[in-house]
Structures are given as structure tokens and as C-alpha cells.
VEXSE-275267 format. One line per field, with one value per residue (C-alpha): z, y, x negated; residue in one letter. Coordinates in pm, 1 decimal. Example, Ala and Ser with C-alpha at 12.3 -4.5 7.8 and 13.67 -1.06 7.14 Angstrom:
2
w: 780.0; 714.0
v: -450.0; -106.0
u: -1230.0; -1367.0
type: A; S
END
This chain:
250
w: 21342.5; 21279.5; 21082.8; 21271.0; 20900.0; 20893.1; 20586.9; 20468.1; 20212.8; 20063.3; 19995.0; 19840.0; 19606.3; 19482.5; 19430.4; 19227.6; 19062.7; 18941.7; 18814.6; 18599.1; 18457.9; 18355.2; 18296.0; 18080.1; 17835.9; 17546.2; 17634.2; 17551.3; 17259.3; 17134.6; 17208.4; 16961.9; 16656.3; 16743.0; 16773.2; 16452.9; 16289.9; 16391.0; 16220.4; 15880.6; 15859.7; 16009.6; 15693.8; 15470.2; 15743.8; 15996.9; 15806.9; 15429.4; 15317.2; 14992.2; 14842.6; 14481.1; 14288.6; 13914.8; 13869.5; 14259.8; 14439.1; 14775.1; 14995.5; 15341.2; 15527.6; 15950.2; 16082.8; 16464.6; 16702.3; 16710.7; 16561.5; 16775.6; 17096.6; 16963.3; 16916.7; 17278.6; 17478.4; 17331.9; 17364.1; 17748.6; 17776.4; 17641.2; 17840.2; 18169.8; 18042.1; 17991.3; 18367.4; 18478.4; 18330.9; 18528.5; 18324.0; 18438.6; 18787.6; 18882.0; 18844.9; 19146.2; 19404.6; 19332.0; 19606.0; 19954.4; 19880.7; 19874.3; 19655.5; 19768.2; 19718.1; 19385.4; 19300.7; 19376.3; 19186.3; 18910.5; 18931.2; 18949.5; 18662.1; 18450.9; 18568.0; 18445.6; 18170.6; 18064.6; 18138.2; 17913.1; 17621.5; 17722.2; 17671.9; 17306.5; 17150.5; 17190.8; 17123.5; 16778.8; 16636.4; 16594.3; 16443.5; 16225.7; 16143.5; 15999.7; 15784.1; 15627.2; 15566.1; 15418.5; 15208.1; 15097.0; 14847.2; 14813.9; 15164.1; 15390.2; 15768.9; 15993.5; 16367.4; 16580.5; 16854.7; 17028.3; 17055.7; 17185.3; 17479.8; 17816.3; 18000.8; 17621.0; 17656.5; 17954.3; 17971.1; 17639.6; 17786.1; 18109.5; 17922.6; 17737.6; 17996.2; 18184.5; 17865.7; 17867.6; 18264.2; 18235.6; 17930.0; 18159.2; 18475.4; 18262.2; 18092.4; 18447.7; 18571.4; 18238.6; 18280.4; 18696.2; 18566.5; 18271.9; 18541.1; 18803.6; 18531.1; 18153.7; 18109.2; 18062.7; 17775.3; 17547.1; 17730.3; 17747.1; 17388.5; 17312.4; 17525.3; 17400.2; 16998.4; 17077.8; 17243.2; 16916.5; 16718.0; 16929.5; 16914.1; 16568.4; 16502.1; 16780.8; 16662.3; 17051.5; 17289.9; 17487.5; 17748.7; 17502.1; 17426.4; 17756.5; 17885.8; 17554.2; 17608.2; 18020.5; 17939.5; 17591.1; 17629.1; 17879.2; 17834.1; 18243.7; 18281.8; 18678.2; 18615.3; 18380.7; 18605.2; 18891.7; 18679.8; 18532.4; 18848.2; 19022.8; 18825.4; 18786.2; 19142.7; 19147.3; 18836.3; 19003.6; 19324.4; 19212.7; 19017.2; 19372.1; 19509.6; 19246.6; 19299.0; 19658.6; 19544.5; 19284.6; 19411.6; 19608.0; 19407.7; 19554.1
v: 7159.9; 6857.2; 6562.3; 6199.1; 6015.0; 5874.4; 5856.3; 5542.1; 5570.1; 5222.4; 5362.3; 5669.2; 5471.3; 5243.0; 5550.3; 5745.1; 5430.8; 5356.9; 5725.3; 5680.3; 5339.7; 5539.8; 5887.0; 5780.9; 5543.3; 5752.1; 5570.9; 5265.6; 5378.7; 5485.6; 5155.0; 5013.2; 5230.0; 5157.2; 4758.7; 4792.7; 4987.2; 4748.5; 4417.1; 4617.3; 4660.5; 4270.3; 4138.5; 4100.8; 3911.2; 3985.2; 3767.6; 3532.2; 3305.1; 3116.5; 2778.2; 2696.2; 2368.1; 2251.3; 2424.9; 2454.9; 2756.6; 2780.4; 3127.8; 3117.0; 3376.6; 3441.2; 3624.8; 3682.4; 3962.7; 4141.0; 4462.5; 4462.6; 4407.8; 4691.5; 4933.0; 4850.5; 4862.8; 5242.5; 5310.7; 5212.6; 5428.8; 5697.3; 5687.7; 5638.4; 5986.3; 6170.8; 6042.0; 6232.9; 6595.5; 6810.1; 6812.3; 6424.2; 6455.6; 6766.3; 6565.8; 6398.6; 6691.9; 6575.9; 6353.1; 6396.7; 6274.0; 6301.9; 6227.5; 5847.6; 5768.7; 5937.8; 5712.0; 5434.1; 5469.4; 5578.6; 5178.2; 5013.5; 5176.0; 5116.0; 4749.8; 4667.8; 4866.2; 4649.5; 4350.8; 4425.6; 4508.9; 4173.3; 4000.5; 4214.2; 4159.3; 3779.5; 3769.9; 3972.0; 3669.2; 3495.2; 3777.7; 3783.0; 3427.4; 3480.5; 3809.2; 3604.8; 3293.3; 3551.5; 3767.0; 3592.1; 3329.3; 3018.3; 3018.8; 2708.6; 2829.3; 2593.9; 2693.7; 2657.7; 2637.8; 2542.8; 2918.7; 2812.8; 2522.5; 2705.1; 2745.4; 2861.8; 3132.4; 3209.4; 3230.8; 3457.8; 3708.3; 3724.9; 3763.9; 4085.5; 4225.5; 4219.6; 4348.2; 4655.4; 4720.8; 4757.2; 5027.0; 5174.4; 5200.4; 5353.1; 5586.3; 5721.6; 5789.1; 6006.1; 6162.3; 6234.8; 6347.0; 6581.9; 6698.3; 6763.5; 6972.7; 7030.2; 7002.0; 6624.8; 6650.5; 6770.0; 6592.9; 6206.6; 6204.9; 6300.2; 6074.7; 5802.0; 5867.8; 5990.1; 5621.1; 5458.1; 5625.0; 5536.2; 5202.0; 5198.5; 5407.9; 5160.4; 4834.4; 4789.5; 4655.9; 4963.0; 4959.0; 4956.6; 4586.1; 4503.7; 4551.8; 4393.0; 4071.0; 4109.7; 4103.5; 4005.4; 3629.3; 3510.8; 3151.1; 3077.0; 3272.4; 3262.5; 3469.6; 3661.0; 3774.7; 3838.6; 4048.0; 4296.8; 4293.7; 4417.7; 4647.2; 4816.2; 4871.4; 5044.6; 5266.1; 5384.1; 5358.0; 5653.1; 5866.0; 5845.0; 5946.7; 6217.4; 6368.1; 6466.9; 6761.3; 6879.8; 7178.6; 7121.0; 7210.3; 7564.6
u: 6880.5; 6727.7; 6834.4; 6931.6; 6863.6; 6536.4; 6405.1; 6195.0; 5910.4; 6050.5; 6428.4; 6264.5; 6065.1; 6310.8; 6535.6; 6272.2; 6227.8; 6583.7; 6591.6; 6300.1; 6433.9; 6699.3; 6584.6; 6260.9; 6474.3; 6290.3; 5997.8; 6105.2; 6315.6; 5911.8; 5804.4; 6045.5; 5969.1; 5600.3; 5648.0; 5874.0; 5610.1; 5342.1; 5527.6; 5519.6; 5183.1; 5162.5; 5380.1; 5027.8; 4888.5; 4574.5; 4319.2; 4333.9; 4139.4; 4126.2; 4025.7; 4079.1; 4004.2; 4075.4; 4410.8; 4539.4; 4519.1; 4567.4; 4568.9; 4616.4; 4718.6; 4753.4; 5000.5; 5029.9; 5132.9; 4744.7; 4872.9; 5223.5; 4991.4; 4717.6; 5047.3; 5172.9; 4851.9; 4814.0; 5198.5; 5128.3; 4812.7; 4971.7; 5309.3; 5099.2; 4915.7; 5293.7; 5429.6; 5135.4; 5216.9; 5373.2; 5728.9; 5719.3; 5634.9; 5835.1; 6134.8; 6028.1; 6100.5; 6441.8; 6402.2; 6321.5; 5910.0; 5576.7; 5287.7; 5243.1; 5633.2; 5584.7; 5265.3; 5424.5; 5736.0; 5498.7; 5324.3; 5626.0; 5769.7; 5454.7; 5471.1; 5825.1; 5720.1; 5452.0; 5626.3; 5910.6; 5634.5; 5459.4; 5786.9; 5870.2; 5564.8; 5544.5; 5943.4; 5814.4; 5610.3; 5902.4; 6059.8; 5742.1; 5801.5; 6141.8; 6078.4; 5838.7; 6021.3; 6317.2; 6139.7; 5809.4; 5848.1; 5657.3; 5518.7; 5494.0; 5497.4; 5248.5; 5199.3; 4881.0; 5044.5; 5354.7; 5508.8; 5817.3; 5697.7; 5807.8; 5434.1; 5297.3; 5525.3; 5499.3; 5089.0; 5179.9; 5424.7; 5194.4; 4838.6; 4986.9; 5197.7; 4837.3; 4687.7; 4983.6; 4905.2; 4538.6; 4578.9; 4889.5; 4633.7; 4314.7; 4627.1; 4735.5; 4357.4; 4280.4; 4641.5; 4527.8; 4192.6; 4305.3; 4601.1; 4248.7; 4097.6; 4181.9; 3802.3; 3862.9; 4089.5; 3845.8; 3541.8; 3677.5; 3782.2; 3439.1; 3271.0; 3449.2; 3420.2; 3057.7; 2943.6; 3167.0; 2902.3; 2540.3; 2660.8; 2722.8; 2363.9; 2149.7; 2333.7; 2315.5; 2622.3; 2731.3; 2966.4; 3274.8; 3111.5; 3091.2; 3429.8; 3566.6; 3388.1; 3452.5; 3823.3; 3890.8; 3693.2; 3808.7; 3935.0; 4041.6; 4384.1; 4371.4; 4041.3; 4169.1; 4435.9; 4270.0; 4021.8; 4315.1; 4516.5; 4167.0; 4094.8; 4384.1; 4404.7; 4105.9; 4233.7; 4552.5; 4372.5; 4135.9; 4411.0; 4565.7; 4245.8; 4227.6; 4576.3; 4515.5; 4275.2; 4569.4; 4754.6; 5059.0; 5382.8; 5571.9
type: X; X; X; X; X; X; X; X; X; X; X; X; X; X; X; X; X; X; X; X; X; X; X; X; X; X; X; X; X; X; X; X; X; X; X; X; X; X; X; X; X; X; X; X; X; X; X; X; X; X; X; X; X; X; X; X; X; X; X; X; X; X; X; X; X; X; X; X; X; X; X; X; X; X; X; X; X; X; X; X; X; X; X; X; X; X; X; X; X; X; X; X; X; X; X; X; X; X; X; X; X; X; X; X; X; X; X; X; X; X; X; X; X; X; X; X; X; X; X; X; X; X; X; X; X; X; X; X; X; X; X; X; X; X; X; X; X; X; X; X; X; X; X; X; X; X; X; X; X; X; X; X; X; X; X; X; X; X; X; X; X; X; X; X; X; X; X; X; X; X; X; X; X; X; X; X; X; X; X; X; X; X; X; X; X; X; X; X; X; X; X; X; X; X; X; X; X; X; X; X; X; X; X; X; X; X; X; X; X; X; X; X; X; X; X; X; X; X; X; X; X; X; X; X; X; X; X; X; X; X; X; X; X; X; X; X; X; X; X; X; X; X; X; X; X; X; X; X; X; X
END
């Protein structure tokens, strides 16, 4: 007997994508404690310097959200490695789906994900601002830049959301790959730590180098966009790619 409800890839995705909103809160619970952790060690500042003449001292000190935006970039790598196991994706085949509906659910949830760490870890320089003012004592608070002037913001929240998504996108291709063959779990860790240390024995830029200053310098934000976006297409592009060869489910 067959069915007269046609089923649309779209309504599938948004429902596998409400349930993981829901069903994955840990994840964001683990962002917390990570962001929280990260402000701690930010409370002694990423950087001093000091200037002293006849009997003034003066120590400066710069705080910012570096450390909170280090934490979340590898909180969104790693979560983007977890959605690919298969205790994450079985609860898919809850749903009437396939693999596609499935990747695309994955993206969107590692999208809003990386939006709402975007928005937490600029929100957390203010945050940073007041623990400081509270609990450190003769400090005068001066501000580079306007934090707080709408398109500032903005630019902010976007630049690390973008920052979150291309971590999230490299996450999910290792997660695809190590899913393809366990091989890779042991391999890319040593690739990686093993080019750390040739670049650190040649004094040469490797690759690592490369794809810092590709991404990292750039000063034109409509570039820099269009560079992450780009390439994170291609990332879950190819742990799409990759998936196809895994083993269908029983």
C-alpha cells in the first residue's frame, strides 16, 4: 500500500533540525563552561607592557576576547567531529531521510551554532570589562575601539561566527574522514603535530603559516567572507563526498 504523503527533503530538514536544536543542548551547555573557562585565564590580560620614570610606574595591560575566541573555534571543531559519530547520526533514522537531508540539517545546525558563539564571545568582552573594573583595583579602563557602535558589533559578531564555521566545517571533514576509516584518527593528529615540529626545526613557513596569514590578515571583511564561506563549502562539500562510500546503516 503505498503512501499519498509526499515527503519533501526541505520539511525533513527543518524537522531534523529543530530536534537537534533541542536534543544537542549539551553542546552548548559545553560551550559555556569553555567560554567561562576562557575569561579566567583572560583576567591577567593577553599582553603588558611597562614604562616607568622617576617615581611613576605605569603597567599596561590588554585584555580582549583572543582566548574566548581560541576556546570556541576548538569547541566548534570538536562538536562538528561528535555530530559525525555514529551515536550522533543514528538519531537521524528517526525521520523518514536520507544522507543529504541529514547533511544538511548537520550545516544548519553548525551555522546557528557558530553564530550564537560569534555573538557570546564578543558579548564576553564586555563581561571582561566589568570583572575587571569589580575586582581589580587601581585600574583605568580605555577602549580602542568603539565596542558598542552598532556596525562595530556587528563586523565583530560576524568575523567570529565565520571564524567558528570554518573550524566547524574542517571539524565535520576530519569527523567524515575518521568515520571513512579510523586510520585517520591516529594519522591526522600526527600529521598535524609532526609539520608543528619541521616548521619549528626549518624556521620555514609551512602550510600551517600559510593558511594563518590567508585567513587571519585579512583587513577587507567582504574578502574575508567570501574566503570562509568558500571554503567551507568545499569542506562540507567533500565530507559529503566522503560519506557516500560509508556503509549504509541496517
Amino acid at each position: 500500500m503505498m503512501s499519498l504523503t509526499k515527503v519533501r527533503l526541505w520539511d525533513v530538514v527543518k524537522q531534523q533540525y529543530r530536534y537537534k536544536l533541542k536534543g544537542y543542548i549539551q553542546v552548548f551547555m559545553s560551550m559555556v563552561v569553555l567560554q567561562v573557562l576562557a575569561l579566567i585565564f583572560s583576567l591577567n590580560g593577553v599582553g603588558n607592557a611597562g614604562a616607568s620614570g622617576g617615581l611613576l610606574n605605569v603597567n599596561t595591560s590588554y585584555f580582549s576576547a583572543d582566548f574566548v575566541l581560541a576556546f570556541t573555534m576548538l569547541w566548534g571543531f570538536i562538536t562538528a567531529i561528535l555530530i559525525t559519530t555514529k551515536a550522533y547520526s543514528n538519531d537521524d533514522f528517526i525521520f523518514v531521510t536520507n544522507r543529504l537531508s541529514s547533511h544538511l540539517s548537520n550545516v544548519l545546525f553548525l551555522v546557528t551554532a557558530s553564530i550564537l558563539g560569534g555573538l557570546t564571545t564578543i558579548l564576553s568582552t564586555f563581561l571582561l570589562k566589568v570583572i575587571v573594573f569589580l575586582f581589580k583595583s587601581d585600574v583605568y579602563l580605555a577602549s580602542s575601539a568603539d565596542l558598542a557602535a552598532p556596525m562595530t558589533l556587528l563586523v565583530g559578531v560576524s568575523s567570529a561566527s565565520l571564524y567558528i564555521l570554518l573550524l566547524c566545517s574542517l571539524g565535520y571533514l576530519v569527523g567524515t574522514l575518521i568515520q571513512w576509516s579510523k586510520l585517520f584518527a591516529v594519522l591526522l593528529p600526527a600529521v598535524f603535530v609532526g609539520g608543528l615540529l619541521l616548521n619549528a626545526l626549518s624556521g620555514e613557513a609551512g602550510i600551517l603559516a600559510v593558511l594563518y596569514a590567508f585567513f587571519m590578515t585579512e583587513s577587507s571583511f567582504p574578502l574575508f567572507f567570501l574566503k570562509v564561506v568558500c571554503t567551507s563549502v568545499v569542506l562540507f562539500w567533500g565530507a559529503f563526498g566522503l560519506s557516500n562510500r560509508l556503509e549504509v546503516r541496517p
